[in-house]
C-alpha positions in Angstrom: -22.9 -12.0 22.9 -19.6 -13.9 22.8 -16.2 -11.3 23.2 -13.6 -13.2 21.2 -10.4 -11.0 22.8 -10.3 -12.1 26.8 -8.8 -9.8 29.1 -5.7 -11.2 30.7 -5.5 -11.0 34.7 -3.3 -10.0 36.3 -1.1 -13.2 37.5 -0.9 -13.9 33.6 0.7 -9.9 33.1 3.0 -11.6 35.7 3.8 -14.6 34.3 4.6 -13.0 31.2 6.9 -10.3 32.6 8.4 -12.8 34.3 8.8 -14.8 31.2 10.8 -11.8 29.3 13.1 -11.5 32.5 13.9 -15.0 32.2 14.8 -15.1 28.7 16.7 -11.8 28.5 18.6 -13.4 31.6 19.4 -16.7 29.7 20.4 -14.4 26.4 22.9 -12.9 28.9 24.4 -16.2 29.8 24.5 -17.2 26.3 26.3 -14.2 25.3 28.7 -14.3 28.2 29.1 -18.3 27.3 30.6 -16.8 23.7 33.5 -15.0 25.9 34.5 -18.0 27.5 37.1 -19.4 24.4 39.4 -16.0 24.4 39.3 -16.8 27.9 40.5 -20.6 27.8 43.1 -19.4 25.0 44.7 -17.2 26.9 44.9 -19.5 29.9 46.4 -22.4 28.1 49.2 -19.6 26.3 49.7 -18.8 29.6 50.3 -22.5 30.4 47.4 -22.8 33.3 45.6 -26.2 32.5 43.9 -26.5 35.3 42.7 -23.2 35.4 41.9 -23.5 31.3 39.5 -26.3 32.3 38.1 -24.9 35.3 37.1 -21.9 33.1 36.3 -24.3 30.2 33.6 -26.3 32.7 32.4 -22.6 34.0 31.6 -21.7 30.3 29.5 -24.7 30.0 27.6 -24.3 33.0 26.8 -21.0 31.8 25.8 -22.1 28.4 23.7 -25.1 29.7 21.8 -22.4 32.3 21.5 -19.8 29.5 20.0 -22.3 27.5 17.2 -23.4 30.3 16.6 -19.7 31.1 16.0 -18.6 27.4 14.0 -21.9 27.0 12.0 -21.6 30.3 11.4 -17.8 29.5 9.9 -18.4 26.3 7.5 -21.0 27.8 6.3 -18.9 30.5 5.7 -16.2 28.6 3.2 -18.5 26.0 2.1 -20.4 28.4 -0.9 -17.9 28.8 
């Protein structure tokens, strides 16, 4: 008799555990990316440059690793 629904062990409950982690991590990033122009704004009123593209550069670090986390995430968790 053939069982078309498998079981799934145990490292693939992991795997996808760890895959929801991942991506609720990288939709953090992403939403803390979307705080990042008030921040630059109210750098460059204050007339910081520097410090307006140091947290401009920050912002798109965060963006880029939200981006692979959410992405990453996402694979993990299909992967299975």
């Amino acid at each position: 008799m053939v069982h078309l629904v498998a079981e799934a062990t145990e490292t693939q409950l992991w795997a996808r555990v760890a895959g929801i982690v991942m991506s609720a991590l990288g939709w953090f990033l992403l939403i803390v990316a979307l705080l990042v122009p008030k921040a630059v704004r109210e750098e460059r009123e204050d007339g910081n440059l520097e410090a307006a593209s140091k947290v401009r550069r920050n912002g798109l670090i965060v963006a880029g690793l939200g981006c692979l986390l959410s992405g990453g995430g996402a694979a993990l968790y299909f992967a299975n």
